[in-house]
Rosetta silent file (secondary structure, phi, psi, omega in degrees, C-alpha in Angstrom):
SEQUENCE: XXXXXXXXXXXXXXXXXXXXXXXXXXXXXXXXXXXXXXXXXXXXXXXXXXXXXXXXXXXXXXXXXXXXXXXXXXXXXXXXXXXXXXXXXXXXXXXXXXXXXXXXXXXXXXXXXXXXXXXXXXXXXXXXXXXXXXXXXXXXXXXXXXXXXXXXXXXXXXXXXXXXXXXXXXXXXXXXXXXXXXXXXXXXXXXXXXXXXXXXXXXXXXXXXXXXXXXXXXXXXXXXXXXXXXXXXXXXXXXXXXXXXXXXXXXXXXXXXXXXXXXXXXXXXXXXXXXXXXXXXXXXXXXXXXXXXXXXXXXXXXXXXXXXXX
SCORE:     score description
SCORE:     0.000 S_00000001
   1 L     0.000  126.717 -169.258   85.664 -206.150   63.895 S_00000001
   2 L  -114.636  166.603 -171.829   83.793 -205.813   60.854 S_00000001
   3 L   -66.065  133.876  152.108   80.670 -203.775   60.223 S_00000001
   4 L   -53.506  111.144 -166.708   77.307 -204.750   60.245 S_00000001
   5 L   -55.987  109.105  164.364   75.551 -205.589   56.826 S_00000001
   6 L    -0.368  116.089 -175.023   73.810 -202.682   55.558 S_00000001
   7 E  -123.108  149.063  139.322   69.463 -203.744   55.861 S_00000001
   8 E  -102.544  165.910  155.012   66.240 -201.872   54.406 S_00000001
   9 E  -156.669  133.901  170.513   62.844 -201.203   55.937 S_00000001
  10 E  -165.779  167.619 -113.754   60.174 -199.343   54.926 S_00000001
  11 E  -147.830  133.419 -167.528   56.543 -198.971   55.029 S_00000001
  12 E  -141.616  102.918 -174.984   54.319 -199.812   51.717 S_00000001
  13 E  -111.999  105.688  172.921   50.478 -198.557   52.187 S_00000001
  14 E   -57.134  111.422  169.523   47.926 -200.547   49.735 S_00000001
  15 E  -143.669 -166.570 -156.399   44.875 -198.630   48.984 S_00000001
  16 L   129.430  160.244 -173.983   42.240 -198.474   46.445 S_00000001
  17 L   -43.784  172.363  149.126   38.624 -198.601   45.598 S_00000001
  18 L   -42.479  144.192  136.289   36.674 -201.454   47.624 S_00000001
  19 L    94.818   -2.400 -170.652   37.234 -205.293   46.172 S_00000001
  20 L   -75.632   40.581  168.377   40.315 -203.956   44.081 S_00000001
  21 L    55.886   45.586 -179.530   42.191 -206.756   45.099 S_00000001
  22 H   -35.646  -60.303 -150.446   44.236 -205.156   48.071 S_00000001
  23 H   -97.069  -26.786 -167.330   44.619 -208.230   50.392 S_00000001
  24 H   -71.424  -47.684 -169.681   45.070 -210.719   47.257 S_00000001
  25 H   -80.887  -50.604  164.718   48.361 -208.996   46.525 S_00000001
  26 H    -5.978  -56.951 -162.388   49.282 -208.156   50.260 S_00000001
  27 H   -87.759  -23.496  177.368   49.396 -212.216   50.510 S_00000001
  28 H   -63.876  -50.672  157.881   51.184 -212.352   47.049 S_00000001
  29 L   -45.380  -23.013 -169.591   53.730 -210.214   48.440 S_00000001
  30 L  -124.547  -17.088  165.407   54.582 -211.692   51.348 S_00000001
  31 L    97.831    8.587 -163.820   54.640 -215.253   49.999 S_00000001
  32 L  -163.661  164.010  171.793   51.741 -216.647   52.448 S_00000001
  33 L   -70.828   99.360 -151.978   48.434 -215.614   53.614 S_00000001
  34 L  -123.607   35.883  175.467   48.632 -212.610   56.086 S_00000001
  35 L  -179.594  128.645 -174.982   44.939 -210.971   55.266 S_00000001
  36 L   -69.867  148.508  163.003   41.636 -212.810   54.235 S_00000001
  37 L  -123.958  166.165 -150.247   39.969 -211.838   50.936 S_00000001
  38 L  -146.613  131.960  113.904   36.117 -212.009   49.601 S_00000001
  39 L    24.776  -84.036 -130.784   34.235 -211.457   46.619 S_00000001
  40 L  -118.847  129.821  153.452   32.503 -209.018   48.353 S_00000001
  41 L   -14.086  110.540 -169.994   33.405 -205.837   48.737 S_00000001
  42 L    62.148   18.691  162.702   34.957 -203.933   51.965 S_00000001
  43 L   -62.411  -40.072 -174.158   36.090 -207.245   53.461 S_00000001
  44 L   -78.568  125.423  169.826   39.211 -205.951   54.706 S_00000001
  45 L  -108.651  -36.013  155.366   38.139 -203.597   57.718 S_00000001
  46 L  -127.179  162.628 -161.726   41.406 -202.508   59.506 S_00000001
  47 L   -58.073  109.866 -146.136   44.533 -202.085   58.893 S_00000001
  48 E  -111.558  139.786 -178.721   46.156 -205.252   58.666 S_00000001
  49 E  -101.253  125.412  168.526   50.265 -205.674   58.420 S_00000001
  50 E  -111.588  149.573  175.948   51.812 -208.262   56.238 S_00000001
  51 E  -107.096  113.828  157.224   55.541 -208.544   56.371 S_00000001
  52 E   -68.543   77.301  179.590   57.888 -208.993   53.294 S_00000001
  53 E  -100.306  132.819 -121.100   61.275 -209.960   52.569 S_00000001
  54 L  -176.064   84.376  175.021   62.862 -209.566   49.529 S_00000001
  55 L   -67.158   96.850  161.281   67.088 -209.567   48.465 S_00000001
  56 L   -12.973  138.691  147.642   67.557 -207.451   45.350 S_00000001
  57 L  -100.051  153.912 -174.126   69.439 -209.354   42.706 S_00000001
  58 L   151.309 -157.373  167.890   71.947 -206.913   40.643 S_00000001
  59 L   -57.860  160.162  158.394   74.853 -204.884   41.835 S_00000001
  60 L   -52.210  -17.855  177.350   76.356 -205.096   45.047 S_00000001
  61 L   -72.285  -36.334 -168.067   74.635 -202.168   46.370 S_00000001
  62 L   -85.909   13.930  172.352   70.863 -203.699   45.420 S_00000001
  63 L   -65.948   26.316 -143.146   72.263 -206.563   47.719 S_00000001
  64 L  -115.014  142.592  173.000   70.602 -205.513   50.823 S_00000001
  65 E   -89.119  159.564 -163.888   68.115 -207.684   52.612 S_00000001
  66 E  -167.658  133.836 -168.152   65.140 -205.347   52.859 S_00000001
  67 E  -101.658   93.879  176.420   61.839 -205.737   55.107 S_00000001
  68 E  -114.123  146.217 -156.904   58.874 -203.771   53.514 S_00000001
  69 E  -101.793  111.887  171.320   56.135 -203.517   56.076 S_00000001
  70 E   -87.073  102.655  164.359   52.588 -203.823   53.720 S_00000001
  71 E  -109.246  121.758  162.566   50.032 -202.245   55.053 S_00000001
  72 E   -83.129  100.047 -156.302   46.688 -203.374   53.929 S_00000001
  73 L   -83.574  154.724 -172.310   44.368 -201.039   54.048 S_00000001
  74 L   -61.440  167.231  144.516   40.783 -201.168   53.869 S_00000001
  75 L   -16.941  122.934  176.185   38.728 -200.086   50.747 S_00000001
  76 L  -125.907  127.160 -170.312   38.094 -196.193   50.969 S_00000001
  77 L  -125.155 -149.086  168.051   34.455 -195.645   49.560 S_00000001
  78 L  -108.907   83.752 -173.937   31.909 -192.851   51.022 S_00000001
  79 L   -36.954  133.684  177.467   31.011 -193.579   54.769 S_00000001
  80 L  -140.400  -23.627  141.838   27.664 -193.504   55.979 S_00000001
  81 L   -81.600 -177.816  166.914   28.167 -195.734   59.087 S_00000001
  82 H   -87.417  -10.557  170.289   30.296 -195.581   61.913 S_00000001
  83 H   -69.845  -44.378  175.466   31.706 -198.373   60.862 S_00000001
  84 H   -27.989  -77.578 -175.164   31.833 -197.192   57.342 S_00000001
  85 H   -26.205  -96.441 -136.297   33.735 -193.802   59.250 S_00000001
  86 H   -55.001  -81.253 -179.313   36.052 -196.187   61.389 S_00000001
  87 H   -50.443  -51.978  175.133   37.399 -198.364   57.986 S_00000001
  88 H   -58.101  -39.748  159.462   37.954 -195.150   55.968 S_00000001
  89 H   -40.297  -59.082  152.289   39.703 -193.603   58.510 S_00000001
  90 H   -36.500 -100.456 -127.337   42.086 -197.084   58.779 S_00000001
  91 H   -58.841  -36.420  177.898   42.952 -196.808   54.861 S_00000001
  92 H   -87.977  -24.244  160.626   44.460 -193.116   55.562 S_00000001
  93 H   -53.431  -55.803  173.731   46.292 -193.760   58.536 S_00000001
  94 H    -9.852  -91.827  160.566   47.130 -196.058   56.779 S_00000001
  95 L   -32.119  -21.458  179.979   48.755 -194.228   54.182 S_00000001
  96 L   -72.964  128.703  167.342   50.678 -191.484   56.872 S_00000001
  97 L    66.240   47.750 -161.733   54.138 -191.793   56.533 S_00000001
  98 L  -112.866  151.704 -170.302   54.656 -194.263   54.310 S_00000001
  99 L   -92.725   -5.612  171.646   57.552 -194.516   52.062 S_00000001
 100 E  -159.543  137.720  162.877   55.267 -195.677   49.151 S_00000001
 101 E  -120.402  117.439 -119.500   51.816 -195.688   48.416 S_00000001
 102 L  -141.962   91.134  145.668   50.755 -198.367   45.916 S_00000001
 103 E   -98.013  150.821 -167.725   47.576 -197.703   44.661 S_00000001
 104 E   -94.144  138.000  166.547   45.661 -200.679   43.191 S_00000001
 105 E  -143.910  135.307 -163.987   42.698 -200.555   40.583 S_00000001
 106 E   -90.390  128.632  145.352   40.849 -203.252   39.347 S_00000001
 107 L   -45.110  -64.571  176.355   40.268 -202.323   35.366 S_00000001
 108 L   -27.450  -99.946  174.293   37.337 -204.570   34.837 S_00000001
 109 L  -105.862  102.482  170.492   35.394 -202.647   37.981 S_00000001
 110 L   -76.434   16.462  164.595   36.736 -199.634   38.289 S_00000001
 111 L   -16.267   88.250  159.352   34.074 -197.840   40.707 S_00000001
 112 L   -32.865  -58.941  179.256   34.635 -194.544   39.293 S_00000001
 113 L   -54.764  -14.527  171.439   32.541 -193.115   42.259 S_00000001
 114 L  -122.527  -19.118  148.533   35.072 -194.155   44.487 S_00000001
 115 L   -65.530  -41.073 -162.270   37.937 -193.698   42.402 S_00000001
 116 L   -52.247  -45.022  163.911   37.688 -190.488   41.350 S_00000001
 117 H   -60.848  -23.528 -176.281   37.929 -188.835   45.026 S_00000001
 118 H   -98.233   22.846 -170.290   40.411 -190.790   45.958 S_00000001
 119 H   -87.840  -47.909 -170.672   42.519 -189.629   42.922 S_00000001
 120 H   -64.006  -39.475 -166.120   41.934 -186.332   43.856 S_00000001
 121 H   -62.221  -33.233 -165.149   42.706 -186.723   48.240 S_00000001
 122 H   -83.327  -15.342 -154.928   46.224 -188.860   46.476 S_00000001
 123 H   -92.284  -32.698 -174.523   47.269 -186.111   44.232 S_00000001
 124 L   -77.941   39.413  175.928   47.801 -183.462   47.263 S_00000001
 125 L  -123.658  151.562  178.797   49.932 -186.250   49.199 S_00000001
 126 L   -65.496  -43.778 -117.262   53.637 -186.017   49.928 S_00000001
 127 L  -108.599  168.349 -156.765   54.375 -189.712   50.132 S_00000001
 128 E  -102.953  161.093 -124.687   55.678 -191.073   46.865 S_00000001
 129 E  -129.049  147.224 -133.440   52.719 -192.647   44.758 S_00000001
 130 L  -160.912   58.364  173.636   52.570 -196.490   43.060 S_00000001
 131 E   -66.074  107.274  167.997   50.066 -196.983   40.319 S_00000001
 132 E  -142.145  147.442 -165.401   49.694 -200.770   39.435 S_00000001
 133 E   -91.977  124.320 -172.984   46.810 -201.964   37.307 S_00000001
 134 E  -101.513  164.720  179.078   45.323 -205.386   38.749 S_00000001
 135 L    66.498   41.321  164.996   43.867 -208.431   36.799 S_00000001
 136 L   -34.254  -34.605 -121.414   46.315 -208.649   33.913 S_00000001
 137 L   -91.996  -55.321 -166.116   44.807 -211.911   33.636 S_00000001
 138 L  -101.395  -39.964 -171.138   41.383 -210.764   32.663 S_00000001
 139 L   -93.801  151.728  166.907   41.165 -207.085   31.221 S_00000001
 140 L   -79.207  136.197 -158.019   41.741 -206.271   27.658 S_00000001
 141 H   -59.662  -65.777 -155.276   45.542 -204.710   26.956 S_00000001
 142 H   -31.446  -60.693 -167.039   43.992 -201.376   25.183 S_00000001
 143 H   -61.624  -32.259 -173.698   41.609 -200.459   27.221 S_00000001
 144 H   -52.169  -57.753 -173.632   43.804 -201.100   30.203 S_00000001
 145 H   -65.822  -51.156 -171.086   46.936 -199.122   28.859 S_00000001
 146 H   -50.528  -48.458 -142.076   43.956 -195.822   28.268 S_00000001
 147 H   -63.621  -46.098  178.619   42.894 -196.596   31.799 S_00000001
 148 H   -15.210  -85.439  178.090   46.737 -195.950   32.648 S_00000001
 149 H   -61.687  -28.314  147.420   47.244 -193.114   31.142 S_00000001
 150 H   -45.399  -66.918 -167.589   44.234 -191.327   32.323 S_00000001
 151 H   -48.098  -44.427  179.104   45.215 -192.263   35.951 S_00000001
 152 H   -64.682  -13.803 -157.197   48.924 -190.547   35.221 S_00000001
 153 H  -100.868   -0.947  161.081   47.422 -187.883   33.706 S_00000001
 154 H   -87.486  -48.005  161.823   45.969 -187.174   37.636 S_00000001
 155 L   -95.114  149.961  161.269   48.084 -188.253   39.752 S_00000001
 156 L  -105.958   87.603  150.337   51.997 -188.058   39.701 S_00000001
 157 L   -48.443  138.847  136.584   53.048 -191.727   39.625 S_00000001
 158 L   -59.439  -40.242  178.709   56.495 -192.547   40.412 S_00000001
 159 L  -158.684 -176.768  160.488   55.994 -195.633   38.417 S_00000001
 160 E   173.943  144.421 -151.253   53.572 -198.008   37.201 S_00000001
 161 E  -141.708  142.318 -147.406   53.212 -201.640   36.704 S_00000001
 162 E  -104.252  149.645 -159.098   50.444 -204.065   35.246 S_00000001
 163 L  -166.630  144.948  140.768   49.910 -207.503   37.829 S_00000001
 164 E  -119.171  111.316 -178.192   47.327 -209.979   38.559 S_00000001
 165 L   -44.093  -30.510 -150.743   47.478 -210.187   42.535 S_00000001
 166 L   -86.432  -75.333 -133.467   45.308 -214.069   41.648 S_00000001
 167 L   -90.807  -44.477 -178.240   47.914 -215.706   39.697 S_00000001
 168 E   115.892  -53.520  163.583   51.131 -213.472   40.522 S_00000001
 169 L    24.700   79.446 -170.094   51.416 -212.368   37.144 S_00000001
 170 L   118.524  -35.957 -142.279   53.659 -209.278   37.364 S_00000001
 171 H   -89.057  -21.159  173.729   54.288 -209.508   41.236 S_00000001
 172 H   -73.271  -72.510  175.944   58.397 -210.023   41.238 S_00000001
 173 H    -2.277  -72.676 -179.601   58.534 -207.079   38.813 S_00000001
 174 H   -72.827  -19.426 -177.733   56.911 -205.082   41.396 S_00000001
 175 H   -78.714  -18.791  174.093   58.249 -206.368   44.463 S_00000001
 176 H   -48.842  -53.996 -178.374   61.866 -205.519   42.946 S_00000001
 177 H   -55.617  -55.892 -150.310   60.640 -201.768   42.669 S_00000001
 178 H   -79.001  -69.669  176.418   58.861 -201.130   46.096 S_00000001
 179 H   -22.469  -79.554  166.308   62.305 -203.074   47.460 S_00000001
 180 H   -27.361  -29.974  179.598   64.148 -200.490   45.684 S_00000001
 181 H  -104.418   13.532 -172.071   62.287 -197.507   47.215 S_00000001
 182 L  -104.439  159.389 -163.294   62.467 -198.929   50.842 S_00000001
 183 E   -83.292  153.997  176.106   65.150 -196.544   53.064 S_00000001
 184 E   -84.467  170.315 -174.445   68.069 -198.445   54.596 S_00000001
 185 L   162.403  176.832 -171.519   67.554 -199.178   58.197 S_00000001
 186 L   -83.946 -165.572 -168.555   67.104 -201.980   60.724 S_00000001
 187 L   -95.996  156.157  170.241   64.071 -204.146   60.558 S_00000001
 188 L  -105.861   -7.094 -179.603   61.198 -203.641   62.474 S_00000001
 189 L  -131.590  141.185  157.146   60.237 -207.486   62.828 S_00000001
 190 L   -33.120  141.624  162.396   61.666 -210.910   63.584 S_00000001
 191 L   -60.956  -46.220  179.243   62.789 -212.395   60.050 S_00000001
 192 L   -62.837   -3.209  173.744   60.339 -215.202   60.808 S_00000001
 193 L   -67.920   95.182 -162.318   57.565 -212.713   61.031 S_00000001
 194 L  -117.101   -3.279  165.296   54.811 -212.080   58.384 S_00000001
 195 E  -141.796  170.902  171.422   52.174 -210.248   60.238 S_00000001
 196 L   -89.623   -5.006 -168.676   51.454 -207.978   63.265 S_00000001
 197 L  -108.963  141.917 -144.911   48.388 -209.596   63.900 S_00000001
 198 L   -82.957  159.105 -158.615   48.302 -211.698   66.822 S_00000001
 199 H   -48.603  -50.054 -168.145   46.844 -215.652   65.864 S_00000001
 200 H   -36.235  -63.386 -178.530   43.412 -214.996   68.341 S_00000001
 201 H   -69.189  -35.530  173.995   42.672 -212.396   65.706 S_00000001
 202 H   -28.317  -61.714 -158.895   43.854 -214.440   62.671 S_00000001
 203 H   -68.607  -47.706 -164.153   41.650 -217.113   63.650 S_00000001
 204 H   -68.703  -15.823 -172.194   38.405 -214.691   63.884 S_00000001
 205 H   -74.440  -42.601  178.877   39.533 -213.130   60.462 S_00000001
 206 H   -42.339  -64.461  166.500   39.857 -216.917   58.991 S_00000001
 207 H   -20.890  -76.041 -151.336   36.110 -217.251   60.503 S_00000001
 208 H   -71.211  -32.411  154.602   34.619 -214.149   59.090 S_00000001
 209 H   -36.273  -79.578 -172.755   36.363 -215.459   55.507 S_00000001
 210 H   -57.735  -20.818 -163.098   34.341 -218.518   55.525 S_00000001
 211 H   -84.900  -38.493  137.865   31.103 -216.935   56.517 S_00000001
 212 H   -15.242  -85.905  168.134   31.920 -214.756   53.530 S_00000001
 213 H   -49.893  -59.028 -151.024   32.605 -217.454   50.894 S_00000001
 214 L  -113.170   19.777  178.598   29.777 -219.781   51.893 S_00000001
 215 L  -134.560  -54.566  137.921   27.124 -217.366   52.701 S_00000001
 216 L   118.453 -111.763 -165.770   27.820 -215.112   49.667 S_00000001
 217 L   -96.785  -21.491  155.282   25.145 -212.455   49.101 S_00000001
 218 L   -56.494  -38.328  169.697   23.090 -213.918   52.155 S_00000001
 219 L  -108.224  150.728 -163.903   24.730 -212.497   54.911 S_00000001
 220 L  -114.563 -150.474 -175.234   25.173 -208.632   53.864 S_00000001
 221 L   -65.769  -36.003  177.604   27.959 -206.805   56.149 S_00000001
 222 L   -48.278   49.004 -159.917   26.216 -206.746   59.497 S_00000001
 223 L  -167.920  124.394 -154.560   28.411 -209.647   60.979 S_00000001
 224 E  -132.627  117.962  169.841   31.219 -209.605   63.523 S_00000001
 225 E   -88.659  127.094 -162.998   33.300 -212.322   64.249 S_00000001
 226 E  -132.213  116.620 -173.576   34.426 -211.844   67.990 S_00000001
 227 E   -55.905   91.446 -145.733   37.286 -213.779   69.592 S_00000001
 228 E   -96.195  -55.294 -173.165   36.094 -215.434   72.703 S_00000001
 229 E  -152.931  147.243  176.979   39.142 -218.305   74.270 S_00000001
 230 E  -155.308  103.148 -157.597   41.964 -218.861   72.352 S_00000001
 231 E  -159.707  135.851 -160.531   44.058 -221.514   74.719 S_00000001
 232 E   -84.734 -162.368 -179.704   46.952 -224.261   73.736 S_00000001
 233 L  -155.431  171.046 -160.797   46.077 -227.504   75.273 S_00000001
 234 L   -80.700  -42.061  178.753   48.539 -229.848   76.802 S_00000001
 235 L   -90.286   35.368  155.509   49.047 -231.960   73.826 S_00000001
 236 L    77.518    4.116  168.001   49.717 -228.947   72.039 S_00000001
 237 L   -65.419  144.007  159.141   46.237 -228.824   69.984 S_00000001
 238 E  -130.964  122.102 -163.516   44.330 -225.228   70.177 S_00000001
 239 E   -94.780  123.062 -152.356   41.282 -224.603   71.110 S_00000001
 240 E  -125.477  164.593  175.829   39.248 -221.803   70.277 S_00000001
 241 E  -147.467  134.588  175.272   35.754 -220.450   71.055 S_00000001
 242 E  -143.983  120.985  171.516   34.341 -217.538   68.805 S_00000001
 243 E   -65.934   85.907  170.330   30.945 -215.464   68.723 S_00000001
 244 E   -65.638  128.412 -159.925   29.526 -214.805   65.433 S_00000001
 245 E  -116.475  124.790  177.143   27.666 -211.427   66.028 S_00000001
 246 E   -98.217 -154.806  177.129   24.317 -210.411   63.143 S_00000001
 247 L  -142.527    8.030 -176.500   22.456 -207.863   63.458 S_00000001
 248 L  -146.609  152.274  166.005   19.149 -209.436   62.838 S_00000001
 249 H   -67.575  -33.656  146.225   17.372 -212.570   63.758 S_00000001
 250 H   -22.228  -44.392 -156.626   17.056 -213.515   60.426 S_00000001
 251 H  -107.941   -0.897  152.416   20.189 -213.806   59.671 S_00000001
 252 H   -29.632  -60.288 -177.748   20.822 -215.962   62.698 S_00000001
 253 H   -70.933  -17.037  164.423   19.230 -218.251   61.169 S_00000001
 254 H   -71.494  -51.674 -162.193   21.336 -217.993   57.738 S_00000001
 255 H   -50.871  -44.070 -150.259   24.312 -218.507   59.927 S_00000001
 256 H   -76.329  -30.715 -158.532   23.068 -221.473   61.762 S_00000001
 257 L   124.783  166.674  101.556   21.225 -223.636   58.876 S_00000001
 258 L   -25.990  107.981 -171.793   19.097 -225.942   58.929 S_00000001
 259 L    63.455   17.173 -160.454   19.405 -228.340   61.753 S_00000001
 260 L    81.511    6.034 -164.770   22.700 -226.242   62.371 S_00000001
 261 L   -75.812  -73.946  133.508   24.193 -227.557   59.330 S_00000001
 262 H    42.203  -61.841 -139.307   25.336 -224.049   57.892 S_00000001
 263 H  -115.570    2.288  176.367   27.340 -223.093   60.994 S_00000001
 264 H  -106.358  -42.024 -170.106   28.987 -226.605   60.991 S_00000001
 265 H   -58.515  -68.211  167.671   30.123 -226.729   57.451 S_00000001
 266 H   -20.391  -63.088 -170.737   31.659 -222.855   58.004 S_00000001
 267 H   -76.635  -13.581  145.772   33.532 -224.121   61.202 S_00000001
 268 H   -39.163  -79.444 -174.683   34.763 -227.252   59.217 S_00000001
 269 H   -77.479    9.113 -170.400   36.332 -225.283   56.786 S_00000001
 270 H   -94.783  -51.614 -178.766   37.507 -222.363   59.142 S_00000001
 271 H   -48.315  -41.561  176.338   39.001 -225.302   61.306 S_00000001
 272 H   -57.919  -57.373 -164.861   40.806 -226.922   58.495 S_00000001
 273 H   -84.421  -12.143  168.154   42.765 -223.658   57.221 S_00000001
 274 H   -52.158  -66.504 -161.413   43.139 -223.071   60.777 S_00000001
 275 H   -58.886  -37.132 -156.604   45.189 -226.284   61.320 S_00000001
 276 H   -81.835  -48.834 -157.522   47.231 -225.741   57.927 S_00000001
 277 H   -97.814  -44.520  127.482   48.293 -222.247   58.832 S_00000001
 278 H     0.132  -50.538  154.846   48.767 -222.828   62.291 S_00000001
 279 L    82.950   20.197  155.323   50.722 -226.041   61.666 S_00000001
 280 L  -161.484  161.753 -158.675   49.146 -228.039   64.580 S_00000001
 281 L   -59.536  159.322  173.520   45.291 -229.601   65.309 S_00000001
 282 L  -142.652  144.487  166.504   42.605 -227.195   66.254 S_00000001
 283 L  -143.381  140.862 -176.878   39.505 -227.068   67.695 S_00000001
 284 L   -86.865  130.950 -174.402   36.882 -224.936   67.073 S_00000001
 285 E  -118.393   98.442 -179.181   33.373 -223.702   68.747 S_00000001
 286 E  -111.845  135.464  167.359   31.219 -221.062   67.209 S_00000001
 287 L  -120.973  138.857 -170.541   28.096 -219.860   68.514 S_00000001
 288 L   -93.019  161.995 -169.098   25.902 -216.940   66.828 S_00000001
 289 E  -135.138  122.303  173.400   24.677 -214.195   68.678 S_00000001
 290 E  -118.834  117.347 -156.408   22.155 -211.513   67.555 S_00000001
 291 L  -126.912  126.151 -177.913   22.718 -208.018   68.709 S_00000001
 292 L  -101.172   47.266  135.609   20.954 -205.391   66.379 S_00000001
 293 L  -146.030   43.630 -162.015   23.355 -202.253   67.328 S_00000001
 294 H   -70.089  -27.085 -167.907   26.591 -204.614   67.502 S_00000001
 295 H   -89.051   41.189 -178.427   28.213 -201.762   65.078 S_00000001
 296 H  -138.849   15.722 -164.848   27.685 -199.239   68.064 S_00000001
 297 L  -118.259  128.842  170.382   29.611 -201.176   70.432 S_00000001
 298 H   -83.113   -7.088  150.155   33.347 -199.902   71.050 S_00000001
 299 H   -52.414  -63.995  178.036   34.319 -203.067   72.615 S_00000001
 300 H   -55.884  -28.630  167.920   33.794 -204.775   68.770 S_00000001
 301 H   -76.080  -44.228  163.626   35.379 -202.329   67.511 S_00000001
 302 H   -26.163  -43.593  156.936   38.506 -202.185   69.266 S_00000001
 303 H   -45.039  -59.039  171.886   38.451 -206.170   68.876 S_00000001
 304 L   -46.403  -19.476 -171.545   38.277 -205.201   65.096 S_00000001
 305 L    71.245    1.972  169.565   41.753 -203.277   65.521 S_00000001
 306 L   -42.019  141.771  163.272   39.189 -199.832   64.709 S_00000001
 307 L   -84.486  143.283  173.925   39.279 -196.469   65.849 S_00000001
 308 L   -86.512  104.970 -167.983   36.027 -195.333   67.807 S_00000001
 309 L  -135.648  138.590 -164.437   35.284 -192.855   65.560 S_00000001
 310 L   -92.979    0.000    0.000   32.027 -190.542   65.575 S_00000001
């Protein structure tokens, strides 16, 4: 009877300033799209898991299939809603027990005002600490290498490694390390398995993506995509129904368009990436809804995967 082959798993919690480009590598990492990204700032709002697998190459010993559980955490800035409250809270949970914490900072914009605190809240933490510099791609080497070395000279890095999450640039490099630091143990997920989050929510995240991208600086934050029917059909097509929730009447009317065209294109392209990641047709019905204290309601958040937090 021979022995079972030797696995890792371990827990890898992404954090960083808003917009540093958290969710871009989260999906780099994992080889597929397990978390939507924006532009805009504070897109990701709770803690979302992408799953990673990754065989060392090397000695026999780095030979170990190895599972690292990503969690991508939301942007931690200075709360002033409850929502605000609710997402900062996510990003540190986050961050509890984790066997590495990999923070990301975009050089370019480096919102200081939101780095600085969270240099200080990282340097009193146990868990062992993951500086990588994003947007190789883009930033100038000098300044980049000073930014470094300031950040080390704050923090106690374990390591640190220069990436562009957009391109990949970097991204084997690092997943070889964070592999390397995960503990052996069984897996906590199916092999086929890249996220915890179940498709109903997927689909509303896909949603709230396009309304993002194609509304840009038009729709501000006030906007809740809320999962409504999510049901297979007999000829194996899925059909979904989802409430886009403002906060204003105004911005109803951003959503819908003209003549509704707005709120058709959005479900077009939400529908499309639907079918592609999904792998079979889908079809989709969004209607907006405007509730001016929707970010007071502990239903959405819970929907949201959020703590109700006061």
């Amino acid at each position: 009877m021979t022995d079972t082959p030797p696995t890792r798993c371990g827990v890898v919690a992404v954090i960083g300033a808003p917009n540093a480009g958290k969710s871009t590598l989260v999906n780099q990492l994992v080889g597929q799209k397990v978390a939507i990204t924006s532009a805009k700032a504070q897109t990701t709002r709770a803690r979302m898991l992408g799953i990673a697998l990754h065989e060392l190459a090397g000695t026999p010993v780095q030979m170990i299939p190895t599972q690292m559980i990503l969690v991508d955490t939301p942007g931690i800035f200075a709360p002033r809603r409850r929502l605000d409250r609710a997402m900062v809270s996510a990003a540190w949970e986050g961050a509890e027990a984790a066997d590495a914490v990999l923070l990301l900072v975009d050089p370019i914009k480096q919102r200081r005002h939101e780095l600085e605190p969270l240099l200080e809240a990282l340097a009193g933490r146990p868990e062992r600490k993951i500086l990588v510099i994003n947007k190789v791609d883009r930033a100038k080497k000098e300044p980049m290498l000073a930014l470094a070395q300031d950040l080390a000279g704050k923090v106690d890095f374990a390591e640190i490694y220069f990436v562009s999450a957009l391109t990949g640039d970097g991204v084997p490099e690092l997943k070889d390390a964070l592999a390397g630091m995960m503990p052996e143990g069984e897996w906590m997920y199916p092999e086929d398995q890249v996220s915890d989050a179940s498709e109903r929510l997927l689909a509303a995240e896909i949603t709230r993506e396009q309304l993002y991208q194609q509304l840009h600086e038009e729709l501000p934050y006030d906007s809740a995509v809320r999962p409504e029917k999510y049901e297979v059909r007999k000829d194996g097509s899925i059909e979904i129904h989802q409430q886009i929730v403002v906060a204003r009447e105004t911005q109803r009317a951003i959503v819908l368009g003209k003549g509704g065209s707005r709120i058709k294109e959005i479900g077009a392209a939400a529908r499309k990436e639907l079918s592609e990641v999904l792998g079979v047709p889908v079809h989709l019905y969004l209607h907006v809804k405007q509730s001016e204290n929707w970010a007071e309601d502990k239903e959405i958040f819970e929907e949201m995967g959020l703590d109700w937090v006061r």
